[in-house]
C-alpha positions as CSV (number, residue, x, y, z in Angstrom):
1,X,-38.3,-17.0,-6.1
2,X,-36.7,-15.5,-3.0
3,X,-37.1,-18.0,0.1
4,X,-37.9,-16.7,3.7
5,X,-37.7,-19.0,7.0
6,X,-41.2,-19.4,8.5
7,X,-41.0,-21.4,11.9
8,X,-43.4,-23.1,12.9
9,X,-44.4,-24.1,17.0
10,X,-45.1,-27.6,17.9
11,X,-49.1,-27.0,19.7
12,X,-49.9,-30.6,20.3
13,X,-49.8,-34.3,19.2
14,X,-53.4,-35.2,17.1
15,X,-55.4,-38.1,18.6
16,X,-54.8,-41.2,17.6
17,X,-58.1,-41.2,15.3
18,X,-55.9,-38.4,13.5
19,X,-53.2,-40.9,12.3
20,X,-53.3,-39.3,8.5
21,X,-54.9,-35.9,9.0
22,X,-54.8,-34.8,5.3
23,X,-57.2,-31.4,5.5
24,X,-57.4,-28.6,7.9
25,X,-60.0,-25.8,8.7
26,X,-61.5,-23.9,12.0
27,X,-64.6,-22.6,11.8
28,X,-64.2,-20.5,14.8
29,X,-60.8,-18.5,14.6
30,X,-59.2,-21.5,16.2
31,X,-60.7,-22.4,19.1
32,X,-61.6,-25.7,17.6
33,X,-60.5,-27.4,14.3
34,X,-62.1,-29.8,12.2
35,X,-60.0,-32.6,10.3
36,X,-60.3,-35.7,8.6
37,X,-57.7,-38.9,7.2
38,X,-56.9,-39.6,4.0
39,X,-57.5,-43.3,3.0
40,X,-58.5,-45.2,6.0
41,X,-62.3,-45.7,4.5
42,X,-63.4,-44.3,7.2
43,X,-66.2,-41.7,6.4
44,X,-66.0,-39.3,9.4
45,X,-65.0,-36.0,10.2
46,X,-62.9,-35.1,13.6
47,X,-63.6,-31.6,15.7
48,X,-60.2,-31.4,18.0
49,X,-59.6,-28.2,20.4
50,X,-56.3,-26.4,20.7
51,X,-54.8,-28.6,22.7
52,X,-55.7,-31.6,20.4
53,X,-58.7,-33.1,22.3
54,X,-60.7,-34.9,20.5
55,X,-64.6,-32.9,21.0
56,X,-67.0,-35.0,18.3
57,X,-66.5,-37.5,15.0
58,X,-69.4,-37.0,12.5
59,X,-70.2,-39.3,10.1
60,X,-70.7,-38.6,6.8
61,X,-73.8,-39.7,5.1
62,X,-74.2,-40.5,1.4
63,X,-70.3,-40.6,1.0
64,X,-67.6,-42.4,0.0
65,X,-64.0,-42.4,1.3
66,X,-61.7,-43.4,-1.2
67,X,-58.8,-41.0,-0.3
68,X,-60.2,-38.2,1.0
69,X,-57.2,-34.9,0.7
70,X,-58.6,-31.8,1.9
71,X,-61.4,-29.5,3.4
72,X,-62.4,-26.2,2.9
73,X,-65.4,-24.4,4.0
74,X,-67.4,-20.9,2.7
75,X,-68.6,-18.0,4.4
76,X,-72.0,-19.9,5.3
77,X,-70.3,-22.5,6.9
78,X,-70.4,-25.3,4.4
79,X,-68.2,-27.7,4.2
80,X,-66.5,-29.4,1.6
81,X,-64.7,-32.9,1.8
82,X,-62.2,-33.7,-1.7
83,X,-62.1,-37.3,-2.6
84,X,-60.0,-36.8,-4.9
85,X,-56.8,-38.4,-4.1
86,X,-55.4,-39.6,-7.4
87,X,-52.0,-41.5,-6.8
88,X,-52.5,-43.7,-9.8
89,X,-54.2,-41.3,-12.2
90,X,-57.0,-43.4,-13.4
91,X,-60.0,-42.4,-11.5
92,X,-63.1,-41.6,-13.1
93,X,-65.4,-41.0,-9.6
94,X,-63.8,-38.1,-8.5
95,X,-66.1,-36.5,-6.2
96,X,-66.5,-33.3,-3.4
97,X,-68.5,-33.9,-0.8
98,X,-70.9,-30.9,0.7
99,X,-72.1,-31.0,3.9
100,X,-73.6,-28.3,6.5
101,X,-71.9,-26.8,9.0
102,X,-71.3,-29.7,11.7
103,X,-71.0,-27.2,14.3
104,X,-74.7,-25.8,13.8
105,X,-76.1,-29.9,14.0
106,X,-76.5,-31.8,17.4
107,X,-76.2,-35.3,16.4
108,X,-72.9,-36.2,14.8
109,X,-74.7,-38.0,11.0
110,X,-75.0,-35.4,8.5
111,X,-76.0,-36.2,5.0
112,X,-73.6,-35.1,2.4
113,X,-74.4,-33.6,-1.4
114,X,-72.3,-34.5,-4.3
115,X,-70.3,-32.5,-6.7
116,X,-69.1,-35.3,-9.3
117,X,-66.3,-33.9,-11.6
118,X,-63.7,-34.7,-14.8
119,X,-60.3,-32.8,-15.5
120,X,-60.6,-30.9,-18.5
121,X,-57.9,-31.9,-19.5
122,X,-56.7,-35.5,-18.7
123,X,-57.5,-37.4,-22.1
124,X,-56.0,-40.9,-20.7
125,X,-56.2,-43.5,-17.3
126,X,-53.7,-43.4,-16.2
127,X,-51.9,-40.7,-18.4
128,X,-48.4,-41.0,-20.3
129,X,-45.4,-40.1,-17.4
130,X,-44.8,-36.8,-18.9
131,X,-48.1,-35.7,-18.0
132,X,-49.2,-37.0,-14.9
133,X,-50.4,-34.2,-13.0
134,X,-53.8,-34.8,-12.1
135,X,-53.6,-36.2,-8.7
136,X,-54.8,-33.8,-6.1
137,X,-54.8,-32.7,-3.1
138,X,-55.6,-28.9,-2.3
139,X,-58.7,-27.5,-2.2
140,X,-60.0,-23.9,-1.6
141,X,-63.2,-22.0,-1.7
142,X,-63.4,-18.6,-3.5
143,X,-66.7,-16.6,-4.8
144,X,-69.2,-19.8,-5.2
145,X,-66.4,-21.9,-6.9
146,X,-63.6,-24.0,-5.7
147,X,-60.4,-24.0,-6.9
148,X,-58.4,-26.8,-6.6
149,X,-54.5,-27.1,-7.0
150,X,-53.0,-30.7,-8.6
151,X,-50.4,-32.8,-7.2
152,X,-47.6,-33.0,-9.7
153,X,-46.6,-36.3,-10.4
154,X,-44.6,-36.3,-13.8
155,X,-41.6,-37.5,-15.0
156,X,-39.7,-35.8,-15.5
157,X,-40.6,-33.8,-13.5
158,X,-42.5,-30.6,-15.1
159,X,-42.6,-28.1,-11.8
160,X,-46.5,-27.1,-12.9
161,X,-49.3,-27.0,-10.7
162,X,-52.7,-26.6,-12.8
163,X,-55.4,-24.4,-10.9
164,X,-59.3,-26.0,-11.6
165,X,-61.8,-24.4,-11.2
166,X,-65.5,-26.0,-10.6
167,X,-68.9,-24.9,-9.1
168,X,-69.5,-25.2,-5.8
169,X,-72.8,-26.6,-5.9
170,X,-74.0,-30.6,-6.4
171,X,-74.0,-31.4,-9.9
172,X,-71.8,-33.5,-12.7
173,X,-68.7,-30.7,-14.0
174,X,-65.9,-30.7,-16.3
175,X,-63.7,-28.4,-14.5
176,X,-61.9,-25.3,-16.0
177,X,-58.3,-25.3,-16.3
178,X,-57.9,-21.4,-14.9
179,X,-53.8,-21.4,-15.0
180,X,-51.0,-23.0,-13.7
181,X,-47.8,-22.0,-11.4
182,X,-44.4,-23.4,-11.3
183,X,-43.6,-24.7,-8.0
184,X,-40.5,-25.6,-8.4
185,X,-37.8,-27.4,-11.2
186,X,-36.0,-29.7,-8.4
187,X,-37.1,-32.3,-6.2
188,X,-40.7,-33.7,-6.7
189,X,-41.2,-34.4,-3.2
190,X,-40.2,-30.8,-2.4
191,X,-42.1,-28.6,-5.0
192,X,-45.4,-31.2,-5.2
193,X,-48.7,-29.3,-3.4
194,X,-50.4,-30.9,-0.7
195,X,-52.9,-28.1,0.7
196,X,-53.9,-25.1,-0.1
197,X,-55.7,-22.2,2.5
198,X,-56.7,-18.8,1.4
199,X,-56.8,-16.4,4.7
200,X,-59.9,-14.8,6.2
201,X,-59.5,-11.6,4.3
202,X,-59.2,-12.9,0.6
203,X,-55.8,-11.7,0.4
204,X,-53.7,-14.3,1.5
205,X,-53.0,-17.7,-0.8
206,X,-50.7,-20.1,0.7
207,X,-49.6,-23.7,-0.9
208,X,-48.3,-26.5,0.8
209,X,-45.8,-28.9,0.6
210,X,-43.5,-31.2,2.9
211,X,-41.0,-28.2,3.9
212,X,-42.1,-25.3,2.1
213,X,-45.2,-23.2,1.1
214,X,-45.6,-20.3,-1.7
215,X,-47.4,-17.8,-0.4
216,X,-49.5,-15.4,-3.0
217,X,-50.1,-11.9,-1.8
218,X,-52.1,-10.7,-2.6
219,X,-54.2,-13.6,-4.3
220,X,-55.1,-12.9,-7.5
221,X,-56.9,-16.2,-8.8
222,X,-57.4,-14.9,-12.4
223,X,-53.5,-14.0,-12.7
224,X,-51.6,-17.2,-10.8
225,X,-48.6,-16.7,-12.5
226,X,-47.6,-13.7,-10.8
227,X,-44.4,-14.6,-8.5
228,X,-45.6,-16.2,-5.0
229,X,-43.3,-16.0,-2.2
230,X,-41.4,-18.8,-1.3
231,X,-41.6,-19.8,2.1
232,X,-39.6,-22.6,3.6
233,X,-40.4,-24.4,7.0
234,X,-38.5,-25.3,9.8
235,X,-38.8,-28.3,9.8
236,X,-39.8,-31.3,7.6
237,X,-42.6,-33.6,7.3
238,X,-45.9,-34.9,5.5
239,X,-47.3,-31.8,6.0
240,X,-51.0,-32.1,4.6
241,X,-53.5,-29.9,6.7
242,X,-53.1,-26.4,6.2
243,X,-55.9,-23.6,7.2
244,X,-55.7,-19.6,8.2
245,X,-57.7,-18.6,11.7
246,X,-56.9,-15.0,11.1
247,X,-55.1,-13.3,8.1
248,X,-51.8,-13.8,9.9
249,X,-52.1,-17.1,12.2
250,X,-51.0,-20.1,10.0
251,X,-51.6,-23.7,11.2
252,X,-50.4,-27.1,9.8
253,X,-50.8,-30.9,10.2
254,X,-48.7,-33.7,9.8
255,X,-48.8,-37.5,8.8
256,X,-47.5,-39.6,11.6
257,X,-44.9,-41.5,9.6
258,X,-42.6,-43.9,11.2
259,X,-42.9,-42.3,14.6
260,X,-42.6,-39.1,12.8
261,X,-45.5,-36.2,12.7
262,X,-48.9,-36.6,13.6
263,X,-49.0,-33.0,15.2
264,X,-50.7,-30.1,15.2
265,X,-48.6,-26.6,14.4
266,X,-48.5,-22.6,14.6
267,X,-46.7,-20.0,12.6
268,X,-47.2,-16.7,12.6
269,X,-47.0,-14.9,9.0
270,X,-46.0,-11.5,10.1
271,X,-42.9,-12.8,11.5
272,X,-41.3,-14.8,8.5
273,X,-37.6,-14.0,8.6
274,X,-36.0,-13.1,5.4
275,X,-32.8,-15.5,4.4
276,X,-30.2,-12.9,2.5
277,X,-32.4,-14.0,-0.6
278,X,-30.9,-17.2,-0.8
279,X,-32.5,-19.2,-3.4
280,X,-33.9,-22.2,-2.0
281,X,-34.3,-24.0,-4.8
282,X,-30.4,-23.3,-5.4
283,X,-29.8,-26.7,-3.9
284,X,-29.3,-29.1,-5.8
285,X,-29.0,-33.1,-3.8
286,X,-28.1,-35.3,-6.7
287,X,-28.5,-38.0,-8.3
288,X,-31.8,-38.3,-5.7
289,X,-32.7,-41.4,-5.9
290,X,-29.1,-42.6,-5.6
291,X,-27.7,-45.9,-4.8
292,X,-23.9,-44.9,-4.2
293,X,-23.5,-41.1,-4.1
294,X,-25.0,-37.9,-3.4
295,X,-23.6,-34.6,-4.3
296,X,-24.5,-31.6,-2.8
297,X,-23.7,-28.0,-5.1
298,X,-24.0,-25.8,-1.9
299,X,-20.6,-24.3,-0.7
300,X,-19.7,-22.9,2.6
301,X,-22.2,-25.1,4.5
302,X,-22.0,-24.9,8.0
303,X,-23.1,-28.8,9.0
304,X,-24.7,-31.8,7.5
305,X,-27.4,-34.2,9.2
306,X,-28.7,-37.1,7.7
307,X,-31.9,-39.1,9.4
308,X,-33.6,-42.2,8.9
309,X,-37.5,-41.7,8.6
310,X,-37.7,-42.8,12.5
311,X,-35.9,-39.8,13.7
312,X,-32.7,-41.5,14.3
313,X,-29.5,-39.5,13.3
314,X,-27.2,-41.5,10.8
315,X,-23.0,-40.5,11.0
316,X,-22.1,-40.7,7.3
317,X,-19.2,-39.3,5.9
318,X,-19.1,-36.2,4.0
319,X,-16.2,-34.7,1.4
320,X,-16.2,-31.3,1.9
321,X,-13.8,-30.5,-1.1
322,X,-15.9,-32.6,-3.5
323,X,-18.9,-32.5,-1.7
324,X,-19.6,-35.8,-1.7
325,X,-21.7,-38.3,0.7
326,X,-21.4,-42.4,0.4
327,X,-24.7,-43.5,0.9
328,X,-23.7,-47.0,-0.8
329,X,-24.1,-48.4,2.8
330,X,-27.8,-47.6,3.8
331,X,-30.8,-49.5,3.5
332,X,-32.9,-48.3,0.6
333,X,-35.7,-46.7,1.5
334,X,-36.8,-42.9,2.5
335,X,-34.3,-40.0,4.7
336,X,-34.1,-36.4,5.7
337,X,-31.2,-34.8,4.9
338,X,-30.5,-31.5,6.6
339,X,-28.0,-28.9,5.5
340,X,-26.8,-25.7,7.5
341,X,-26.1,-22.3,6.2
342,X,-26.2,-19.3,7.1
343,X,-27.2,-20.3,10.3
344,X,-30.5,-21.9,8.7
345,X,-31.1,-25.4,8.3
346,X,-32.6,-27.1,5.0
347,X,-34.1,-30.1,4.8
348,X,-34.5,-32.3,1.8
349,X,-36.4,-35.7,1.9
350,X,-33.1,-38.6,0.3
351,X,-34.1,-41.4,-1.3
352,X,-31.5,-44.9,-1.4
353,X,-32.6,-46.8,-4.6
């Protein structure tokens, strides 16, 4: 899996309503968007412009907002909202909310219909370690279904995503297990999906994560093995809101984290550079967690930047010849660890234990 660099352009910061926008989607080729947060119990939907306004929040009748991951819409205009955050993986009310399209409906209530669901195949609540990989939280629609893309969790980690597949109208499902990709075999926090978007045209499949996407194209949901693209962004973050306003124009939200995110993002597809086919997932930052020592198996690295999760640069030292950082000395918590080469930059999300 060849990586390319896709960079994306800072557009705006989100309101403040938009603390933990987790889903994405414009139903107007991205003259507005509409977005939502993730667990804040709050059942309401946000319409922002371009320039991250906040137009209208609609309030979601006959829902529940439990954790709340993604949005996706179909070609009537439908929406649907997936509850289906599952960060302990014992749930048993996992649900998809389907409303009307807001934008058609003066007054901001709008009563939602229910599409009530079950892994096919998640046996136990919460499942042994090795197979916890029914959290979720990307969502698209396709031909009258959605398809829906889990949140691996396992450990060790496996590198699978499973692809569900469930109707898209109210009713009580068991989902189909379609197929499953792999991601990625390193980091978890790296090669985990957190949206999903499939472009205007069909053709166009593109999974998120903090740094990185895999882009499939063309999108072939009855063959999901085929090799997606690797795509690696320029920067990193809680990336959670991912949607297409044309088959080319690529936008993104973020978590505000620590001071960190909370923005709305452009990228333009057709201009992902190529990296010399370096292998992204080449890297290897170990052990990660760590409590002393990192080691990095990258040579001929150009610099090293270390970060706490507040944006502040850290000076650690760094053995070149045994590449080698002492990270005995931070606080344990959460970093971003960037690497330069080639002229690119890499970022990897640390973690002091």
């Amino acid at each position: 899996m060849n990586g390319q660099i896709l960079q994306f352009r800072t557009v705006c910061k989100l309101p403040s309503e938009l603390k933990e926008s987790s889903g994405l989607i414009s139903n107007n080729h991205g003259a507005t968007f509409w977005s939502h947060n993730d667990s804040d119990g709050k059942k309401i939907i946000y319409e922002i412009d371009s320039t991250c306004k906040l137009l209208r929040q609609v309030f979601i009748k006959n829902a529940i907002s439990i954790d709340w991951e993604d949005i996706t819409q179909d070609p009537s205009g439908n929406m649907y909202i997936g509850d289906f955050g599952n960060n302990n993986l014992n749930r048993k009310d996992l649900t998809i909310y389907k409303i009307p399209n807001p934008s058609l409906i003066v007054e901001d209530t709008i009563i939602a219909e229910s599409i009530y669901f079950t892994y096919l195949n998640q046996f136990d609540f919460p499942p042994a370690n090795d197979q916890k990989n029914f959290d979720m939280e990307a969502m698209i629609w396709y031909r009258d279904s959605l398809h829906l893309f889990s949140k691996n969790r396992t450990t060790p980690f496996s590198g699978y995503t499973y692809h569900h597949v469930l109707p898209d109208k109210p009713g009580q499902y068991q989902t189909i297990l379609r197929d499953s990709v792999v991601t990625g075999l390193g980091s978890m926090f790296q090669n985990w999906v957190t949206g999903a978007a499939l472009s205007p045209n069909d053709n166009k499949l593109m999974l998120l994560s903090y740094d990185r996407g895999w882009l499939f194209s063309p999108f072939d949901p009855e063959d999901m093995i085929q090799n997606p693209r690797l795509v690696t962004f320029s920067n990193f973050s809680q990336t959670e809101g991912i949607c297409f306003t044309s088959n080319k124009d690529l936008w993104i939200t973020d978590e505000l984290q620590s001071g960190i995110g909370g923005k709305l993002y452009h990228a333009d597809l057709s201009q992902i550079i190529a990296t010399n086919n370096l292998n992204f997932n080449s890297f290897q930052i170990y052990p990660n967690p760590s409590s002393n020592f990192i080691y990095i198996n990258e040579n001929n690295i150009q610099q090293i930047k270390l970060y706490s999760y507040d944006g502040l640069e850290i000076d650690l030292p760094f053995g070149s010849i045994e590449h080698r950082m002492d990270i005995s000395t931070l606080v344990n918590g959460f970093y971003i660890l960037k690497l330069q080469k080639n002229n690119t930059w890499y970022s990897f999300k640390l973690i002091k234990s």
